[in-house]
C-alpha positions as CSV (number, residue, x, y, z in Angstrom):
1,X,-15.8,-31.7,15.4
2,X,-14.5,-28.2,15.2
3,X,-17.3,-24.9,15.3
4,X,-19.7,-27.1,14.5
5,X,-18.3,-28.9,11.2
6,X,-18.5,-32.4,11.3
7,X,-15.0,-34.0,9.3
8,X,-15.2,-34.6,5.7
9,X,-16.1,-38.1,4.9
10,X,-14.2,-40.3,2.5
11,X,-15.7,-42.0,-0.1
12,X,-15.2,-45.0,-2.3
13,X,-14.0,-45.0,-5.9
14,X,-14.7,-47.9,-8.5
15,X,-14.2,-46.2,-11.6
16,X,-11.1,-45.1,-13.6
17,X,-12.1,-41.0,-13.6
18,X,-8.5,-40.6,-11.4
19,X,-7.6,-37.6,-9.0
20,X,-8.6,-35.1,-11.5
21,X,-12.1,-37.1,-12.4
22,X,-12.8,-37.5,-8.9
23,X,-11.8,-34.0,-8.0
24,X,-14.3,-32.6,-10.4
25,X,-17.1,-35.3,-9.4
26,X,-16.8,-34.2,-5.5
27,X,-16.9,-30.6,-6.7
28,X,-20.1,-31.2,-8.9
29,X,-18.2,-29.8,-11.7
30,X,-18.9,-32.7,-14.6
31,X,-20.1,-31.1,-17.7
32,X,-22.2,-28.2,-18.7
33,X,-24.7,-28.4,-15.7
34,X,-23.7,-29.6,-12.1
35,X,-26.8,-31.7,-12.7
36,X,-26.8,-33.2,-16.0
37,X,-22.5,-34.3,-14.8
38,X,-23.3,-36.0,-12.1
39,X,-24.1,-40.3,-12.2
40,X,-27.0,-41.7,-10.7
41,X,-24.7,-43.2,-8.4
42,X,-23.8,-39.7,-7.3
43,X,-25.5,-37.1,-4.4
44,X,-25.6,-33.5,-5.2
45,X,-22.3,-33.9,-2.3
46,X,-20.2,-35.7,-4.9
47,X,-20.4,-38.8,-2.5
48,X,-21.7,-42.3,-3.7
49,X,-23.5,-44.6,-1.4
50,X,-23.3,-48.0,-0.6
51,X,-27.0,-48.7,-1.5
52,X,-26.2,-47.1,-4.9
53,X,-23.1,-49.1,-6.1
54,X,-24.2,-51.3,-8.8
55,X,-22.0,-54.7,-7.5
56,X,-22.4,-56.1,-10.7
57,X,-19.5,-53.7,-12.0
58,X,-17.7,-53.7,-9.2
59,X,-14.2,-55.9,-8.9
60,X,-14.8,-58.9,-6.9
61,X,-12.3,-61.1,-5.7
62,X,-12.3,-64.3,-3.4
63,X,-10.5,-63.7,-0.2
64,X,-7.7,-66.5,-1.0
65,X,-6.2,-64.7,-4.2
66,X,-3.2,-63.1,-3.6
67,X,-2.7,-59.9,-3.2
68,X,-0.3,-59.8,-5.8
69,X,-3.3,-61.4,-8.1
70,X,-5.9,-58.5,-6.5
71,X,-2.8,-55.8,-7.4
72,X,-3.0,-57.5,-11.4
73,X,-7.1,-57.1,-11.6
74,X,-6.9,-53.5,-9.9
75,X,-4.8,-52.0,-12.4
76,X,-6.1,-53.6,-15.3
77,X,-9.8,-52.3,-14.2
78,X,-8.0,-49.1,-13.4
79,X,-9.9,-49.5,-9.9
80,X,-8.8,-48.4,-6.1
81,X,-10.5,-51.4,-4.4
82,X,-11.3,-54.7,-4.6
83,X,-14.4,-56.1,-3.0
84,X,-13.3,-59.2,-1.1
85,X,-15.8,-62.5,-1.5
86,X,-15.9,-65.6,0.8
87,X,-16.1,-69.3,0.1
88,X,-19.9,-68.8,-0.4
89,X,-19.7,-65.9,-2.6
90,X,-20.6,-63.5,0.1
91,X,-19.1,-60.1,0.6
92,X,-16.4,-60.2,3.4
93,X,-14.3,-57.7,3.4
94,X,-12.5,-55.0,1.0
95,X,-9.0,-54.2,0.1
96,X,-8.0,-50.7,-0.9
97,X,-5.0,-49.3,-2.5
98,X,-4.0,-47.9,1.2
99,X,-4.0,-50.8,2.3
100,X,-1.7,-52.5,0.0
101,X,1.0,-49.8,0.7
102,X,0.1,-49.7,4.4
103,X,-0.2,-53.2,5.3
104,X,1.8,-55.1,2.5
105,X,4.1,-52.6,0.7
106,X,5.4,-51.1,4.5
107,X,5.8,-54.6,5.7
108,X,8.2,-55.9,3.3
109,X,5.5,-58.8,3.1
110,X,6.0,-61.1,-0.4
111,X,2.9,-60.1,-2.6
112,X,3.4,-63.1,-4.4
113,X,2.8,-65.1,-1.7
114,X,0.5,-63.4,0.6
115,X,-3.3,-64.6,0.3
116,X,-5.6,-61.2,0.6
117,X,-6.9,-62.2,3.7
118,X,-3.4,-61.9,5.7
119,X,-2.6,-58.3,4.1
């Protein structure tokens, strides 16, 4: 913390608004009103919650699909994550865009053959 001002936090996006959408959701600036723009899923802050995802619409994937499988279903739901599920159909873990290029992409690692859960 510097003066006093705790570090923005970083939030999670599921939808397909892009940099601009998501710009103009954190800023409160969706349509006529700041009130009437934002989602449900949204605080006056622009940040969304855990508690008020709605899973249902979320990308799920099992933790043994490959990542180059997870990089397919991304782009074609236009999404930044995937929500990772185990054997059981539990949530496990998540893999972000970031971490594709960080822990795949930089690593020269096959995509084709790398499950999710070695990325």
């Amino acid at each position: 913390m510097v003066g006093g001002m705790s570090p923005p936090r970083r939030t999670l996006s599921m939808g397909s608004g892009g940099a601009m959408g998501r710009r103009a959701a954190s800023a409160g600036v969706m349509g006529d009103s700041p009130k009437r723009g934002l989602s449900r899923s949204m605080t006056m802050g622009g940040e969304r919650t855990v508690k008020r995802l709605r899973l249902s619409r979320a990308l799920t994937v099992p933790e043994s699909t490959t990542v180059l499988e997870v990089c397919r279903r991304m782009a074609a739901r236009r999404a930044d994550a995937a929500l990772l599920t185990d054997s059981n159909a539990l949530l496990c873990g998540i893999l972000t865009d970031k971490d594709i290029a960080t822990r795949v992409i930089a690593r020269e690692l096959k995509i084709d053959e790398t499950p999710r859960r070695s990325a």
